[in-house]
N, C-alpha and C positions, 0 to 999 in steps of 0.2 A: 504494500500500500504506500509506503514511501518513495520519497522520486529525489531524481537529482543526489546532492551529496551524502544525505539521507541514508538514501538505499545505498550506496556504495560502502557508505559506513555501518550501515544491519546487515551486512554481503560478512565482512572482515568481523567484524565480532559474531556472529555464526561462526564461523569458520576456527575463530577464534577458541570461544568455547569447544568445540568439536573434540578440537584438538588436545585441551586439556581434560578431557570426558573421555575419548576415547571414542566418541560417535561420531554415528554419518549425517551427515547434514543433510536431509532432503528440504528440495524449496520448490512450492508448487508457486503458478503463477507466472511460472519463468520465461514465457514470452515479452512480459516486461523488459527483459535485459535484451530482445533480439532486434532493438535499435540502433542507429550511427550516431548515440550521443554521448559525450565523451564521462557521463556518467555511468552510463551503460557500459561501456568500454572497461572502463574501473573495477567496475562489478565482477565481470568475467574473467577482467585479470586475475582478481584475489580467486575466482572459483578454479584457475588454472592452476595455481599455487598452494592450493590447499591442501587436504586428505587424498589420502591414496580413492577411497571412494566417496563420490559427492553424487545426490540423487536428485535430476533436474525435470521436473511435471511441467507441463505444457500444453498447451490445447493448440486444435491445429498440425501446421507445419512451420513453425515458424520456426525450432531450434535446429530444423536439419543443414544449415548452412551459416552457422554460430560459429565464429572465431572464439571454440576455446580454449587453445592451443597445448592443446593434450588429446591424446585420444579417447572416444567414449564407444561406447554403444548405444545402438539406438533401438528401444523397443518400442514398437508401436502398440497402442492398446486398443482394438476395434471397437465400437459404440456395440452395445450389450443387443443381444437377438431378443424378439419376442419373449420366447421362451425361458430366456434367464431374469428378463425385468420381470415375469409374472412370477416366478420363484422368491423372484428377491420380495415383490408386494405380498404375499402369500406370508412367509416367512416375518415380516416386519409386524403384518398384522394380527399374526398368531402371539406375538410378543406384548401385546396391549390389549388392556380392556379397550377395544374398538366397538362402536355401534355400525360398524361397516363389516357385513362377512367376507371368508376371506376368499368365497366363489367369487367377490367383485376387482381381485385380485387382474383377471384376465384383462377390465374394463380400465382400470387404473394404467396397467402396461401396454397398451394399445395408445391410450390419450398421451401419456410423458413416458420420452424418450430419456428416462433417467437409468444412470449406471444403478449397480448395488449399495455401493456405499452413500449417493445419496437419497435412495430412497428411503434405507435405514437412516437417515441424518433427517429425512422430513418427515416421516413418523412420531421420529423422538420429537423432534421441533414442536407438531400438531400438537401430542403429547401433554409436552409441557404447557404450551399455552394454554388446553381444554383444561387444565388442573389448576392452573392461575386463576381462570376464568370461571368456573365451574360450569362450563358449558360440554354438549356432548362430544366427542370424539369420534365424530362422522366423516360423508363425503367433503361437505364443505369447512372442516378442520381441515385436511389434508391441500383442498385448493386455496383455501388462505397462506399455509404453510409454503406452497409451490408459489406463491405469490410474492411472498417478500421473500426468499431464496433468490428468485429472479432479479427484485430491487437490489439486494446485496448485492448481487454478481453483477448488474449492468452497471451501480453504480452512476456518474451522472451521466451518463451516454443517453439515458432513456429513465422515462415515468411511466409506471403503472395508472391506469385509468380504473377509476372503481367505479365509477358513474356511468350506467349503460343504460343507453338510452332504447326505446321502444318505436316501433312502426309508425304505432296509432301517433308520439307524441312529435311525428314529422310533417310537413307540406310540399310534396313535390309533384312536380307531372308525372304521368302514367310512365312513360316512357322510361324515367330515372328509377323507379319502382320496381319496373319492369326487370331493369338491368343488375340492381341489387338482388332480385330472387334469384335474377340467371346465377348472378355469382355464388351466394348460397348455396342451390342447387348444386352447382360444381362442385364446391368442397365438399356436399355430404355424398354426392354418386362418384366420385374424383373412382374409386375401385371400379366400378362398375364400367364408368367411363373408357377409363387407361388399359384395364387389365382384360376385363372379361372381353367388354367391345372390341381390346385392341389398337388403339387409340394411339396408346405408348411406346409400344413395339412400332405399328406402321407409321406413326407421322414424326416420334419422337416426341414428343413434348411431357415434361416433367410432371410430376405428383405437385410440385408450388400452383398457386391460383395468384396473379394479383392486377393491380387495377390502378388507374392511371383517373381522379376525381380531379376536373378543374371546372372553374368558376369564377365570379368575384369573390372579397370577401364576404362573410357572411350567411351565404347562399347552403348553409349543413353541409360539407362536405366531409369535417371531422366526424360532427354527432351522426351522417350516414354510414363513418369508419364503426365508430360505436354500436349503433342500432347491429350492423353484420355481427361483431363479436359476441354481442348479446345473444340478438338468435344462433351464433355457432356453438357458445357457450366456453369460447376461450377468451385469455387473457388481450389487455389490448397495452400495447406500450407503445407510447409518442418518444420517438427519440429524437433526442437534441443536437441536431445538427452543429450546430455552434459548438459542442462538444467533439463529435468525431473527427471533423475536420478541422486537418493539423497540417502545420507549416514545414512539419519532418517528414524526411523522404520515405514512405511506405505507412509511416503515422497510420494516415487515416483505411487504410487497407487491413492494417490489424485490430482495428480500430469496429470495422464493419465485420470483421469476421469475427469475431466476437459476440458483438449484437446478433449475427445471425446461426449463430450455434447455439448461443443461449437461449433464444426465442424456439429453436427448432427442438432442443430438451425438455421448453417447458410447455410446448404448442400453445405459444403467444402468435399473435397478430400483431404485426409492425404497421406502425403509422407514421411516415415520412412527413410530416407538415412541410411545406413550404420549399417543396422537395428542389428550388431551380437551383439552389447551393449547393447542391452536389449532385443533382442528375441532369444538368444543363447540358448546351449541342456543345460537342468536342470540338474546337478549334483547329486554323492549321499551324503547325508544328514550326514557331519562329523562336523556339527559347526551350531551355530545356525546363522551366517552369509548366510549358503548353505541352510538353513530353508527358511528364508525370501527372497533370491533371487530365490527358486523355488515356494515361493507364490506371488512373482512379475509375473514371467512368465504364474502361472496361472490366475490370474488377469486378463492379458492380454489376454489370452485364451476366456476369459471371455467376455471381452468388446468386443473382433473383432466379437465374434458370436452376439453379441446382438446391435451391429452399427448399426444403418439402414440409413449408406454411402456406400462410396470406397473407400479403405484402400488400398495403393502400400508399399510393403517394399523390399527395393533394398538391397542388399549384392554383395559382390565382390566372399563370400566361400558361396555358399548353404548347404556345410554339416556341415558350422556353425549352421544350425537354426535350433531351436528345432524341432523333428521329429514329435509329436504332431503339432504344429503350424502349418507345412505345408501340414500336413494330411487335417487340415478344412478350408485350405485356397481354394478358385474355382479354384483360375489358379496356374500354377508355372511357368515360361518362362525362356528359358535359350539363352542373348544373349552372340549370338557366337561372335569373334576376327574378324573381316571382310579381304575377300580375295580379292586379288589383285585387280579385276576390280569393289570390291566394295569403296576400296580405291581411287581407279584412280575418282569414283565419290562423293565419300567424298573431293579430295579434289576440285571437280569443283563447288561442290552445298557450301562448305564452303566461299570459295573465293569472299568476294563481288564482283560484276558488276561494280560498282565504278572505282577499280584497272584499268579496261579494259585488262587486260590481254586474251583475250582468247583464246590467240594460246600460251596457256602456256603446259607444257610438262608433264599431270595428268600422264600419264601412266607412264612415265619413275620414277616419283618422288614414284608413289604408287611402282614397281618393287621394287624400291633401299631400300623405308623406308618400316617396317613393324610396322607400327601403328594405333592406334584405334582413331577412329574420333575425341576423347579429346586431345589428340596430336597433332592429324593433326590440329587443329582450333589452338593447341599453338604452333603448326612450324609457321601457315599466323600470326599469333600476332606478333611473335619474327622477321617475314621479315618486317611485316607493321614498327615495332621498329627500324629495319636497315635503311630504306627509309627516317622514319620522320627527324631521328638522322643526316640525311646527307641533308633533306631538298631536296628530290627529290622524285620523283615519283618513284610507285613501280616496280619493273623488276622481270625475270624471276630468273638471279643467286642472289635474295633476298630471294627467293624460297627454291632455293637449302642451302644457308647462316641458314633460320629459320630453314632447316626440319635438318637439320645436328646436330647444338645447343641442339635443345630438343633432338634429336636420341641420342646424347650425356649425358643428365641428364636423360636421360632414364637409362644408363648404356652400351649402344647399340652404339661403334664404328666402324664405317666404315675404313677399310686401305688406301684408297684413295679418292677423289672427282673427278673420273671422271663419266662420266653424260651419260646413254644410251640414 
């Protein structure tokens, strides 16, 4: 978890004690040091210098071409079969008073791609928490458990989203609707599709599903990432772009495969926000800066064909995204700016039941304002903010007071306030 002088200084004292111990120092994590930075550099020095045996854990490939300057071996540990995760869930759950039997064992190893030792570490984890809590020790102990496991390990690269959103609580055209079941559909027939049809074998195209939502802002294209995870019943994490990409040579490639191992262990759903920061059109090749950012993007090229998840990556420009990229993506979706009378129900379905308002005046408010549901949710914020402020309940011209404000930091002035 340390960086920079840090790590090079917990490298050497490890190494340190070992030696006075008489033990081997294993250090997991150790793609950290398969960088060009002179801290990194440090690191491997002192591992080169150290114990006759030093034990280096790794995810990926990242140490097979590791300056460090001794010889090693290198064993590879293949991702656990079916058959041994349902062993290992079986086993873990016969060890706890579980309210899950352990025939669910099969269902658990089919959903997470987890080794044995952490499925025993998420057990214990559930475990614990169900006995802090005095709550049961069921299915959704254990997907909480798989939940911040995943936070831990992503770290700030990505957020877990806990707030899943529902069909009924969206407004879109048929069309957009439409293309969200397709994608569904795909994930849950994806065997039926690939394998049985053949699909897989004849045309080649992988077990990943993902999708390319652009729009303006505002327009649900996260909360449509959501509504999907909801009905698939997986994890959903927004990664932080501003985190992965990194100004060190390979950085952000270790950086990505990472997020996409860890999602595919814990059959998370990835949400790209804003995705033209790093899946923008590759440029031509006038600097070795334009090198390395079109061996980024094909990287990524890379990983999205061989994810076996769902990948959503949102943009505001679609003719930002690289043309390749959205050539092998399944779906593309374009949400449109919503019309009048999808407005007039965006702002009824926003509005809590709470308020009680419900001879409020949707229609006239959708005519006057022309805005997308991220607005219209931050017009009722800014009226809820007039009401608190004055320590009253909320009213209709609070309504009109919110949608004016944001129409306003929108850039969007109205001549007058009077009201159809």
């Amino acid at each position: 978890a340390a960086g920079g002088a840090d790590r090079t200084a917990l490298v050497r004292l490890v190494l340190a004690e070992c030696l006075l111990r008489g033990a081997v120092p294993v250090f997991t994590g150790a793609e950290a040091l398969a960088g060009e930075r002179d801290s990194e550099r440090a690191a491997l020095a002192a591992i080169g210098r150290g114990p006759a045996l030093v034990i280096l854990a790794a995810a990926g490939r990242a140490l097979t071409s590791v300056p460090l300057g001794r010889p090693f071996h290198l064993v590879r540990m293949p991702r656990s079969d079916l058959g041994d995760r349902e062993r290992a869930w079986a086993a873990a759950l016969a060890g706890v008073d579980a309210a899950v039997p352990t025939t669910d064992a099969a269902e658990l190893a089919g959903r997470y791609v987890l080794g044995p030792g952490a499925v025993a570490e998420v057990v214990a984890e559930a475990a614990r928490f169900a006995t802090a809590r005095a709550t049961p020790l069921d299915r959704v102990a254990f997907e909480d458990a798989i939940g911040r496991r995943l936070s831990i390990r992503l770290g700030a690269y990505g957020t877990l989203l806990t707030r899943k959103a529902r069909f009924d609580e969206m407004v879109l055209p048929e069309d957009v609707v439409g293309a969200m079941r397709d994608m569904i559909a795909m994930v849950r027939q994806r065997s039926m599709i690939l394998e049985r049809w053949g699909y897989q074998r004849h045309l080649g195209i992988s077990r990943g599903v993902s999708a390319l939502f652009s729009g303006e802002p505002g327009t649900g294209k996260t909360m449509a990432a959501s509504v999907m995870a909801s009905e698939l019943g997986l994890e959903l994490i927004r990664i932080d772009l501003s985190q992965v990409i990194s100004k060190w040579v390979g950085e952000t490639e270790k950086n990505l495969g990472r997020i996409f191992d860890e999602a595919h262990d814990a059959n998370a759903m990835l949400l790209f926000d804003e995705a033209d920061a790093l899946f923008g059109k590759r440029t031509e090749v006038k600097s070795s800066q334009d090198r390395h950012a079109n061996l980024e993007v094909n990287y990524i090229l890379q990983r999205m064909e061989s994810f076996d998840g769902v990948s959503v990556l949102t943009t505001n420009f679609e003719s930002s995204i690289d043309q390749a990229l959205q050539r092998r993506l399944n779906f593309r979706v374009r949400f449109p700016e919503p019309e009048v009378d999808e407005r007039a129900e965006l702002w009824a379905k926003l509005l809590p039941p709470a308020t009680g308002l419900v001879d409020a005046p949707y229609r006239s408010l959708a005519e006057r304002f022309e805005m997308t549901g991220g607005y219209i949710k931050n017009a009722i914020v800014r009226a809820a903010v007039v009401a608190a402020r004055e320590e009253r309940d909320l009213t209709v011209d609070d309504l009109w007071t919110g949608a004016h404000a944001e129409y306003a930091e929108m850039g969007k002035v109205l001549s007058t306030h009077t009201r159809t």
